[in-house]
ZADO-1210 file (C-alpha; in nm, 4 decimals, padded with zeros to 6 digits):
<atoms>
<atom x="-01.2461" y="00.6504" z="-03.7417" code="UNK" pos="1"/>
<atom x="-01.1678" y="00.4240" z="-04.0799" code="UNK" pos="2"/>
<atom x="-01.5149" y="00.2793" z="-04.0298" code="UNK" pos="3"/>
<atom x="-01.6830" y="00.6345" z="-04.0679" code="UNK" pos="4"/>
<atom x="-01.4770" y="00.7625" z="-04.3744" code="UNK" pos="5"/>
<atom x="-01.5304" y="00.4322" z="-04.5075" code="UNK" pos="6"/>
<atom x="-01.8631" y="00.4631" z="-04.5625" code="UNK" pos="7"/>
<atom x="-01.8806" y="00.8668" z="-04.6071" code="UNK" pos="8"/>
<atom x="-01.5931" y="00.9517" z="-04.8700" code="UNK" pos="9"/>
<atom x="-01.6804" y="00.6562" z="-05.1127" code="UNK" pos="10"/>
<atom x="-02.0290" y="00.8905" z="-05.1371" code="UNK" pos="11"/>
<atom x="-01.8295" y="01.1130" z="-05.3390" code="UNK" pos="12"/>
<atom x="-01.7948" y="00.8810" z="-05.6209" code="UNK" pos="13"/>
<atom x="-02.1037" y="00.7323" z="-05.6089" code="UNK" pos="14"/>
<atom x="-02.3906" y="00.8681" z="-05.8819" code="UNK" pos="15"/>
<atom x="-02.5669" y="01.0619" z="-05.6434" code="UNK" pos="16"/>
<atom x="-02.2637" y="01.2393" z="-05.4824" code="UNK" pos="17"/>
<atom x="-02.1366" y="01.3232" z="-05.8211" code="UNK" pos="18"/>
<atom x="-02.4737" y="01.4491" z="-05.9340" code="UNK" pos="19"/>
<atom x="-02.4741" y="01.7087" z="-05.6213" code="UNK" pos="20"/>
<atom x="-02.1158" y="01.8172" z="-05.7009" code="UNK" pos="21"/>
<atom x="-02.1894" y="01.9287" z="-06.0600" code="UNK" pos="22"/>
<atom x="-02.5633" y="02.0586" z="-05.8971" code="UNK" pos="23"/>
<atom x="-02.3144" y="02.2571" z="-05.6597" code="UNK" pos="24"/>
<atom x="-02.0693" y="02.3943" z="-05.8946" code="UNK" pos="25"/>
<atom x="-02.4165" y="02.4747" z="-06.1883" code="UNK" pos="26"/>
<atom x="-02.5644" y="02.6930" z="-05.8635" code="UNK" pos="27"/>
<atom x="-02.2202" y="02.8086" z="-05.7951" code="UNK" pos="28"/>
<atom x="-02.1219" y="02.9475" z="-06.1657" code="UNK" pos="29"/>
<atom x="-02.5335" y="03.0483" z="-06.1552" code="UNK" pos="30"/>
<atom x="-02.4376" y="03.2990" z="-05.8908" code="UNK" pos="31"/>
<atom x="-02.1280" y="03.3950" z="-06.0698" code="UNK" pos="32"/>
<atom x="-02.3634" y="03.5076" z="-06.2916" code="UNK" pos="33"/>
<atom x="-02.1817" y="03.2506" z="-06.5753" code="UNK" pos="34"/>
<atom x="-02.4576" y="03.1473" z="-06.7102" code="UNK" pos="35"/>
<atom x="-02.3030" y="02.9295" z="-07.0038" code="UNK" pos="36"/>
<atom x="-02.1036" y="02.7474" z="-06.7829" code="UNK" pos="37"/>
<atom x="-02.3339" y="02.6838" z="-06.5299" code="UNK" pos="38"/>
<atom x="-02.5977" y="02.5228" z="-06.7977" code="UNK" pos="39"/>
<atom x="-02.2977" y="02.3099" z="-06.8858" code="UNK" pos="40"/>
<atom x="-02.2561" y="02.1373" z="-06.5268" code="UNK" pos="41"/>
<atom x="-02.6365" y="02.1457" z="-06.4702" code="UNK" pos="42"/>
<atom x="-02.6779" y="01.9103" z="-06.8238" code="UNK" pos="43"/>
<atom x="-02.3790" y="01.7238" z="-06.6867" code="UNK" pos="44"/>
<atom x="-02.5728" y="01.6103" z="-06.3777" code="UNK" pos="45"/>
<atom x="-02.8678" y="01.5267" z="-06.5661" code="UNK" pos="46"/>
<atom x="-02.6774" y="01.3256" z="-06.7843" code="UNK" pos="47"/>
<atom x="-02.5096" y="01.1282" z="-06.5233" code="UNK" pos="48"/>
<atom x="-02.7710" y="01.0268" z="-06.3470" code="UNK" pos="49"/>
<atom x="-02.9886" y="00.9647" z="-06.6566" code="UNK" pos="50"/>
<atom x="-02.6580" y="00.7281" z="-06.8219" code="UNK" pos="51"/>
<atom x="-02.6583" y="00.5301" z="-06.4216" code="UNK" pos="52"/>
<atom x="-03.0038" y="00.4625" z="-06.3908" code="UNK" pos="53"/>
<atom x="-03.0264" y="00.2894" z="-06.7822" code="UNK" pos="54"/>
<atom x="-03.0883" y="-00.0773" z="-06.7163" code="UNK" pos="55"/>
<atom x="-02.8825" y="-00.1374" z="-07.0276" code="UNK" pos="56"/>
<atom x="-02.5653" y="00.0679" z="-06.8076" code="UNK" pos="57"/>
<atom x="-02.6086" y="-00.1081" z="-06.4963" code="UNK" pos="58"/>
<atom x="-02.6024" y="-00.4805" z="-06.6059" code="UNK" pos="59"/>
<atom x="-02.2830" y="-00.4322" z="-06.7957" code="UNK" pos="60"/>
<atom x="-02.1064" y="-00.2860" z="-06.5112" code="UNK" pos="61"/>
<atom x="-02.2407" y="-00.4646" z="-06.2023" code="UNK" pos="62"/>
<atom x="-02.2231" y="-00.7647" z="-06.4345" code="UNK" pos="63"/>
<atom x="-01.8591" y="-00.7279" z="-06.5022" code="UNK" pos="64"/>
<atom x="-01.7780" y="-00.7787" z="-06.1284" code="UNK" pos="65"/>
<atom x="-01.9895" y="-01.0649" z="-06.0824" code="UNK" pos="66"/>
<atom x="-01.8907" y="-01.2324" z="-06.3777" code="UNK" pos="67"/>
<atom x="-01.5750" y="-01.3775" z="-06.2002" code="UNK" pos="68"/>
<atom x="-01.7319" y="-01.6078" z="-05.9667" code="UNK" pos="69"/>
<atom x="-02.0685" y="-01.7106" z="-06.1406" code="UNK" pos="70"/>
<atom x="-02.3037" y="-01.8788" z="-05.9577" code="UNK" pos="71"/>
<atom x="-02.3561" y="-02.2791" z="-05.9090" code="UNK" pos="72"/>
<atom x="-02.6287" y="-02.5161" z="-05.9011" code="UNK" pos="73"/>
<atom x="-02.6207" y="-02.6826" z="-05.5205" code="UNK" pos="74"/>
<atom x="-02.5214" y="-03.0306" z="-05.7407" code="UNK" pos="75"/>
<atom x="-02.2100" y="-02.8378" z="-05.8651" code="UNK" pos="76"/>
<atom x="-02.1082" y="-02.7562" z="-05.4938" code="UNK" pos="77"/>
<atom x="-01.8582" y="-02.9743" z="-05.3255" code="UNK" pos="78"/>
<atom x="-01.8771" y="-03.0791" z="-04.9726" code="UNK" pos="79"/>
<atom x="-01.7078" y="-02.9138" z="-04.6720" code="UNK" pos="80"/>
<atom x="-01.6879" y="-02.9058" z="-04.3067" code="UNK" pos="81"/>
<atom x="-01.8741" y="-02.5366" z="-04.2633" code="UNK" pos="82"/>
<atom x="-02.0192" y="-02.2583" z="-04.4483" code="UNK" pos="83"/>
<atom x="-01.9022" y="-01.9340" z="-04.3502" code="UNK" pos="84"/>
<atom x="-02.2091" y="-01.6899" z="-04.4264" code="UNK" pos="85"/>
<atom x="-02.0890" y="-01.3019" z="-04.4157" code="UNK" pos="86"/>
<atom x="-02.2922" y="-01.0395" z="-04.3252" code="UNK" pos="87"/>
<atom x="-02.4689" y="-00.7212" z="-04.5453" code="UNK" pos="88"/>
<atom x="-02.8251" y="-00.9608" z="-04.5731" code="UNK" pos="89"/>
<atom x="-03.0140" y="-00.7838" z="-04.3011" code="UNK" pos="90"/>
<atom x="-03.1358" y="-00.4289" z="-04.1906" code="UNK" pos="91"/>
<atom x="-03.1354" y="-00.4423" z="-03.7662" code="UNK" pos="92"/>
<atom x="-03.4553" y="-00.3547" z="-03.6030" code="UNK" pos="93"/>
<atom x="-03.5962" y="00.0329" z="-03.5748" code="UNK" pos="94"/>
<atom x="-03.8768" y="00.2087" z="-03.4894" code="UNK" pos="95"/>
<atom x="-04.1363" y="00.1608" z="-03.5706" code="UNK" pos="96"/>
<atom x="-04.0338" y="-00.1729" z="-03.7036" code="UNK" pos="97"/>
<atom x="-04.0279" y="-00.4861" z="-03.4914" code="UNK" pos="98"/>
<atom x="-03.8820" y="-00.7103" z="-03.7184" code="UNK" pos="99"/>
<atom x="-03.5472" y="-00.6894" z="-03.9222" code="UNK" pos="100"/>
<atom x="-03.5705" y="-00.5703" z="-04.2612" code="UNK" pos="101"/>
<atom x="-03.4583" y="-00.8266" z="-04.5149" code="UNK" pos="102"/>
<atom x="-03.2250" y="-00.6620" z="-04.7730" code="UNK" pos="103"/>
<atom x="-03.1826" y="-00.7465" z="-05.1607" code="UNK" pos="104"/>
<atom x="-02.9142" y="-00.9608" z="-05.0464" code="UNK" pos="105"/>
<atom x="-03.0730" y="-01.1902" z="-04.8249" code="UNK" pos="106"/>
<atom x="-03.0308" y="-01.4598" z="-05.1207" code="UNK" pos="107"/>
<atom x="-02.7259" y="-01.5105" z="-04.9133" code="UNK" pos="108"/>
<atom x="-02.8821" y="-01.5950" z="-04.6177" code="UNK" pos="109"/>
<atom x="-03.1486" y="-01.8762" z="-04.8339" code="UNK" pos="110"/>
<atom x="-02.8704" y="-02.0045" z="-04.9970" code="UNK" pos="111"/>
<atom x="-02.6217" y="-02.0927" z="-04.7089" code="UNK" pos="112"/>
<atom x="-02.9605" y="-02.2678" z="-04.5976" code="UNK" pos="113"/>
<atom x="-03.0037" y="-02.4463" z="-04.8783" code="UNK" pos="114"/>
<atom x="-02.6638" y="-02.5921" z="-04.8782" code="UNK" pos="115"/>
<atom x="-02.6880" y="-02.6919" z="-04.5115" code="UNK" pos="116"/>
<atom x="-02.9645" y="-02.8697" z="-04.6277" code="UNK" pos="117"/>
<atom x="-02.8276" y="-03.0080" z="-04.9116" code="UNK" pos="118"/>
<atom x="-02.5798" y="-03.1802" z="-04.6867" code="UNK" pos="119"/>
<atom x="-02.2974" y="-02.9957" z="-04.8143" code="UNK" pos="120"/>
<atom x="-02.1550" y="-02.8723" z="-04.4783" code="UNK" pos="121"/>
<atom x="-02.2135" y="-02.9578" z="-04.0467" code="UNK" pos="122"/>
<atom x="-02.1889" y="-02.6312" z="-03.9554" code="UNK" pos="123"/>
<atom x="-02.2140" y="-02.2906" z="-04.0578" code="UNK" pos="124"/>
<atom x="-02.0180" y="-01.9561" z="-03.9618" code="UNK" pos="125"/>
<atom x="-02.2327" y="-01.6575" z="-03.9296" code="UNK" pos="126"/>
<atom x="-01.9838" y="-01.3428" z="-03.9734" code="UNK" pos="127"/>
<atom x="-02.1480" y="-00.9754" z="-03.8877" code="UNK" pos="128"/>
<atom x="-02.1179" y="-00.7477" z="-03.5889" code="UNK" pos="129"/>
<atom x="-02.3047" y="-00.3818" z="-03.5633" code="UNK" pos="130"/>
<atom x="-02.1664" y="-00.0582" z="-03.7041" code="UNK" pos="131"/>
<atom x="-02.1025" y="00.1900" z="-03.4187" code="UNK" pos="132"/>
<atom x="-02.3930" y="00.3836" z="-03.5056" code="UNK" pos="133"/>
<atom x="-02.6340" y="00.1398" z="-03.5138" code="UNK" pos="134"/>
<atom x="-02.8376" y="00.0486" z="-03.2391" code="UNK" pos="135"/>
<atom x="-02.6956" y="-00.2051" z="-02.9480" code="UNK" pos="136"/>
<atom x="-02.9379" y="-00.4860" z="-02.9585" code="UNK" pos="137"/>
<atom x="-02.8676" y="-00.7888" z="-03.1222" code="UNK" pos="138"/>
<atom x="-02.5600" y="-00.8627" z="-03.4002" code="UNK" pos="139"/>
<atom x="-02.6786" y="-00.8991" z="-03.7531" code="UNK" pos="140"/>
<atom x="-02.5206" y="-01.2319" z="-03.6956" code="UNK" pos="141"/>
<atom x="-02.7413" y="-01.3204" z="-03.4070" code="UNK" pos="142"/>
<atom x="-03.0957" y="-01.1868" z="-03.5902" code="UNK" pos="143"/>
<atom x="-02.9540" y="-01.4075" z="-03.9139" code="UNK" pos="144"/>
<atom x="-02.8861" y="-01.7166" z="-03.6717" code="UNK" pos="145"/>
<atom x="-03.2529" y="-01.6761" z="-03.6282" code="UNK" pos="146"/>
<atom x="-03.3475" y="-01.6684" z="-03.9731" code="UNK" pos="147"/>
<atom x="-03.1127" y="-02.0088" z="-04.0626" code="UNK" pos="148"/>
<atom x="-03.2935" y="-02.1882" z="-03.7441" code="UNK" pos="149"/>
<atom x="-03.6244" y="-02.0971" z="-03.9359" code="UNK" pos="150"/>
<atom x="-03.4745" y="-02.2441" z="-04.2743" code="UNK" pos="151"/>
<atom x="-03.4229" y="-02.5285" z="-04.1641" code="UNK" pos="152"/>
<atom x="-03.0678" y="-02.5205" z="-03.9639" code="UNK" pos="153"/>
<atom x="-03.0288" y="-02.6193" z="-03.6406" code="UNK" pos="154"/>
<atom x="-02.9150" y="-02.3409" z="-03.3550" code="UNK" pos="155"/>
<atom x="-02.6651" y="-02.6157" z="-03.2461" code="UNK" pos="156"/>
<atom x="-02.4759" y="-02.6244" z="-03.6870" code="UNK" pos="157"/>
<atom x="-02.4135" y="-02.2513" z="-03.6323" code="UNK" pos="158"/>
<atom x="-02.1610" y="-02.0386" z="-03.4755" code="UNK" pos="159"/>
<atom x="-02.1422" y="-01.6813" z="-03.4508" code="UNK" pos="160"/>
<atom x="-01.8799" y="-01.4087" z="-03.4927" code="UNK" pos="161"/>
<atom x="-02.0371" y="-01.1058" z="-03.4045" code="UNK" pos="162"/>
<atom x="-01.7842" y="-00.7858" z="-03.3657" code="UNK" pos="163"/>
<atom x="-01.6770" y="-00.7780" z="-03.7507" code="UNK" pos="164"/>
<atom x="-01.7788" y="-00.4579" z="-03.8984" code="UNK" pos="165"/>
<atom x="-01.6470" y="-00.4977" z="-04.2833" code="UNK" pos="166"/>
<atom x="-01.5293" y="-00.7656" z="-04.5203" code="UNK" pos="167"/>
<atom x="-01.1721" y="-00.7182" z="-04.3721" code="UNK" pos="168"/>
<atom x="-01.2408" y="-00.7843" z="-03.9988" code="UNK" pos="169"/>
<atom x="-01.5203" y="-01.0587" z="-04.1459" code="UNK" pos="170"/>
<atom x="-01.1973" y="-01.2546" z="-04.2550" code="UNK" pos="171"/>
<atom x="-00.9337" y="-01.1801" z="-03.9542" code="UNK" pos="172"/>
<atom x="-01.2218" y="-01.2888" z="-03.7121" code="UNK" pos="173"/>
<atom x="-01.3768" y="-01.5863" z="-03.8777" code="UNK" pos="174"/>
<atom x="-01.0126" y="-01.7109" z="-03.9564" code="UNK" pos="175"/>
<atom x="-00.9874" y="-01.7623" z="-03.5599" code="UNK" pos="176"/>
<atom x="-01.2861" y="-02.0070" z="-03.5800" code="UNK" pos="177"/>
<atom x="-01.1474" y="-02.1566" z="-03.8888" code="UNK" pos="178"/>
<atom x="-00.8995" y="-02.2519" z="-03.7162" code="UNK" pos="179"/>
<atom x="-01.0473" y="-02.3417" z="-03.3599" code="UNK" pos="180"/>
<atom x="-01.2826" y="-02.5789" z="-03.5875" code="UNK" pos="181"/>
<atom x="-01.0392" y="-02.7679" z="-03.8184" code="UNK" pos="182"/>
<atom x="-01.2540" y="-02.6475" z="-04.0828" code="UNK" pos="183"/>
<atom x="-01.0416" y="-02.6671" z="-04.4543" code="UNK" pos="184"/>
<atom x="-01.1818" y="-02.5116" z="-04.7065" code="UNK" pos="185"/>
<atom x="-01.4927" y="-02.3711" z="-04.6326" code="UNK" pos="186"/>
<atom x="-01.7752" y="-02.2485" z="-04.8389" code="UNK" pos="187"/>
<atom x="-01.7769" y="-01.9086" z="-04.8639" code="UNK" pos="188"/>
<atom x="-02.1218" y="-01.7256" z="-04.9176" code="UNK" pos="189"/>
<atom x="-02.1506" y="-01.3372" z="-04.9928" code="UNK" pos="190"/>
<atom x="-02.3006" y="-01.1669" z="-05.3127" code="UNK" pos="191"/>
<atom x="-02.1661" y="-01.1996" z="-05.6056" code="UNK" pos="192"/>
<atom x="-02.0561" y="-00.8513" z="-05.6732" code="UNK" pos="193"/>
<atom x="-01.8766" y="-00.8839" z="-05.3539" code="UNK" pos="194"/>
<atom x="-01.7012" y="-01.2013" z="-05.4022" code="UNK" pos="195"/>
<atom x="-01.3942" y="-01.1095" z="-05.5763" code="UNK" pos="196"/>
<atom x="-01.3172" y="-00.8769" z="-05.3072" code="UNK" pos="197"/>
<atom x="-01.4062" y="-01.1683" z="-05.0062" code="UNK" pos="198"/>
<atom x="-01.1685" y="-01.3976" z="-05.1495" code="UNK" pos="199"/>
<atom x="-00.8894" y="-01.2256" z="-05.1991" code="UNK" pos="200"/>
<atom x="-00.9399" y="-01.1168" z="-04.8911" code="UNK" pos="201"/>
<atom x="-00.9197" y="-01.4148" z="-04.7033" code="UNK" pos="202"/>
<atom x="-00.6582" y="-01.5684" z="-04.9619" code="UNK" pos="203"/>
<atom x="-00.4474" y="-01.2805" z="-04.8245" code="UNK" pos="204"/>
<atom x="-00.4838" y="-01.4465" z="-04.4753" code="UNK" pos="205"/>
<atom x="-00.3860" y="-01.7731" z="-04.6042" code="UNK" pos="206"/>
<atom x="-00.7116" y="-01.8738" z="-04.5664" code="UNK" pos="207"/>
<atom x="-00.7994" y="-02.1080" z="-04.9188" code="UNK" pos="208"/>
<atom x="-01.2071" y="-02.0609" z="-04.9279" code="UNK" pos="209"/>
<atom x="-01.4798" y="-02.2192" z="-05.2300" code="UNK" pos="210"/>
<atom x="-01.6934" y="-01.9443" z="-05.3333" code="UNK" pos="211"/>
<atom x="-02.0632" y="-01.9907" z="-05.3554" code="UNK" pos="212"/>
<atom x="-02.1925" y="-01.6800" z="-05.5307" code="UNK" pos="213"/>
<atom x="-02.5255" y="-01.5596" z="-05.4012" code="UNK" pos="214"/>
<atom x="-02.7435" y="-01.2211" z="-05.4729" code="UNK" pos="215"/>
<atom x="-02.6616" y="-01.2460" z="-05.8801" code="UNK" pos="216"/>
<atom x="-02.8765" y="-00.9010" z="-05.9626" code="UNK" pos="217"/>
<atom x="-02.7227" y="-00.8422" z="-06.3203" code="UNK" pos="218"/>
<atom x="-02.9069" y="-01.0199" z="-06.6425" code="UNK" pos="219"/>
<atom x="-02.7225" y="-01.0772" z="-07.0046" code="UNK" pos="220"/>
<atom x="-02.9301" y="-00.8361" z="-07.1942" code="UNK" pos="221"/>
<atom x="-02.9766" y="-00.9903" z="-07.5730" code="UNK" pos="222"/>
<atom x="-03.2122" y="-00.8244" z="-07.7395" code="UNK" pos="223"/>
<atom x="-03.2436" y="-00.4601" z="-07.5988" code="UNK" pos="224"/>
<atom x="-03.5324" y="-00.2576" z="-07.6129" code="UNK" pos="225"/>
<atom x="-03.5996" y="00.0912" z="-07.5521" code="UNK" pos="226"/>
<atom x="-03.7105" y="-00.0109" z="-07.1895" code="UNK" pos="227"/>
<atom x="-03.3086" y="-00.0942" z="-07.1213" code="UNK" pos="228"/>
<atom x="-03.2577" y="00.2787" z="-07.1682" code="UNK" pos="229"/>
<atom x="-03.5208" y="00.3924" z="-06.9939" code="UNK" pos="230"/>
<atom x="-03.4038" y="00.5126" z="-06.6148" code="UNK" pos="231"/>
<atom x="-03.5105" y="00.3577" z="-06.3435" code="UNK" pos="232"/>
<atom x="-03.4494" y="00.3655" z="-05.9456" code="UNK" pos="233"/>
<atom x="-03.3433" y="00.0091" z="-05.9328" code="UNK" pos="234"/>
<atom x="-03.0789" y="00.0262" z="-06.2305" code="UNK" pos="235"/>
<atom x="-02.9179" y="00.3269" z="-06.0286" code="UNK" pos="236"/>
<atom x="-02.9095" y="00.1172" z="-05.7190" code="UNK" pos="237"/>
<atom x="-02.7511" y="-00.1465" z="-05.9361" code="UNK" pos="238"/>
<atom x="-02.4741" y="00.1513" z="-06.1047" code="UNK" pos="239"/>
<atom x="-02.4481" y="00.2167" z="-05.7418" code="UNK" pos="240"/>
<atom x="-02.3592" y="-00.0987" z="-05.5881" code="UNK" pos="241"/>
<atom x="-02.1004" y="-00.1530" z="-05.8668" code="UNK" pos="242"/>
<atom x="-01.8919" y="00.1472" z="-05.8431" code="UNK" pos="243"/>
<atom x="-01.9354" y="00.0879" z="-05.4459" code="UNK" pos="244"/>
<atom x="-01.7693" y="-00.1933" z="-05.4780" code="UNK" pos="245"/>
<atom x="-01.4850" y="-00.0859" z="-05.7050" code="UNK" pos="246"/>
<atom x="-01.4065" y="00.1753" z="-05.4267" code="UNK" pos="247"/>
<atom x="-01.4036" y="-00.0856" z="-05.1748" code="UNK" pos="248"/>
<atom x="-01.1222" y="-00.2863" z="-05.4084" code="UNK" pos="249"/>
<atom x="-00.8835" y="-00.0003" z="-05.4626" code="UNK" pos="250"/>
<atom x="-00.9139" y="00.0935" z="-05.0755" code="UNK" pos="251"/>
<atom x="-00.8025" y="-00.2869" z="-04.9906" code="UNK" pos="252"/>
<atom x="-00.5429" y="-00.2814" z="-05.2356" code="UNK" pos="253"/>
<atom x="-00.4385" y="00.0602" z="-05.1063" code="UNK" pos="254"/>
<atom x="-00.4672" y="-00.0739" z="-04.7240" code="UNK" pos="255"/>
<atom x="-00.2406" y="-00.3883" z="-04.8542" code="UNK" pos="256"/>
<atom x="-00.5917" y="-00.6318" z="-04.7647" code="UNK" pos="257"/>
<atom x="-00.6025" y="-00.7719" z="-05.1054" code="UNK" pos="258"/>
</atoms>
């Protein structure tokens, strides 16, 4: 049940929930016949959807969560026994689709290649398990084990955990291999809006982890131009993501995870 409201009531919160709501109560008052009023909530909607989708709005706040754990050139990246790689990169197969749909944050995926590569770690943890909704084929982690084989990783570096269904059970289960594996301080690979929330946690597990950020979507915007305020479907998705993720914190803290 926690894995359903998880994902439904944060909607409320999010942009396009809160656009509907004051949509809702504009029709609502409209049939009241309060017309003031209603104009008021309609102009409210507009204007929160128009303030989330400005470029200019969602750097700063996406940017403020992933300004914590900025991201590092491979050189800057210290050695370690394994990578653990957690899910959220991948889309599973539907129809009509026959492959897996890569996802904006598939950066994680290239870059817990690229640090195999780099000889920064033997072996790599793949965290991510299906959502009970979601079609029984193969685990995310499985269909990204296929992607790191074709990036260069051998089948035999990488070891799956494939039941976890959030960041929380992504930590409890991985721990397990952690510890089957002698495996100290691993490097830990997840977006960076998401990485403040990963480590703490796995530091609540006792488990000490070396972030390397991945997925870095916000840019420091200098010199603005009118383009910056100018709404767009990717700067909402950005708005999005970052008051997503501030949910996700105060639920952990709330749950005692973090």
């Amino acid at each position: 049940m926690y894995i359903y409201l998880s994902k439904i009531l944060p909607l409320m919160v999010l942009p396009i929930g809160i656009v509907i709501e004051l949509l809702l109560m504009a029709l609502l008052l409209l049939w009241w016949g309060k017309r003031k009023s209603s104009a008021f909530f309609m102009v409210a909607a507009i204007s929160v959807l128009w303030c989330c989708s400005m470029p200019i709005v969602a750097n700063t706040v996406l940017g403020k969560l992933e300004q914590r754990y900025p991201a590092l050139a491979l050189s800057d990246v210290p050695s370690s026994d394994c990578i653990v790689l957690l899910g959220g990169a991948l889309e599973l197969i539907r129809p009509p689709r026959v492959d897996v749909n890569l996802l904006d944050s598939v950066d994680r995926i290239s870059k817990t290649a690229s640090l195999y590569r780099a000889g920064k770690a033997g072996m790599v943890i793949v965290s991510g398990g299906n959502q009970p909704w979601q079609p029984q084929r193969k685990s995310e982690a499985r269909e990204t084990q296929t992607l790191l084989t074709d990036w260069g990783v051998p089948a035999s570096a990488i070891v799956l955990e494939e039941t976890s269904r959030n960041t929380r059970e992504n930590a409890v289960n991985t721990k397990v291999l952690l510890d089957e594996l002698e495996c100290k301080t691993p490097l830990l690979v997840t977006s960076a809006a998401h990485m403040s929330r990963a480590v703490a946690t796995f530091a609540k597990l006792e488990v000490d982890v070396f972030p390397v950020t991945a997925d870095v979507r916000a840019v420091n915007i200098i010199d603005s131009t009118v383009f910056d305020f100018i709404p767009s479907t990717f700067a909402l998705g950005m708005t999005t993501n970052a008051i997503r993720e501030w949910t996700g914190q105060l639920i952990y803290r709330l749950r005692g995870w973090i």
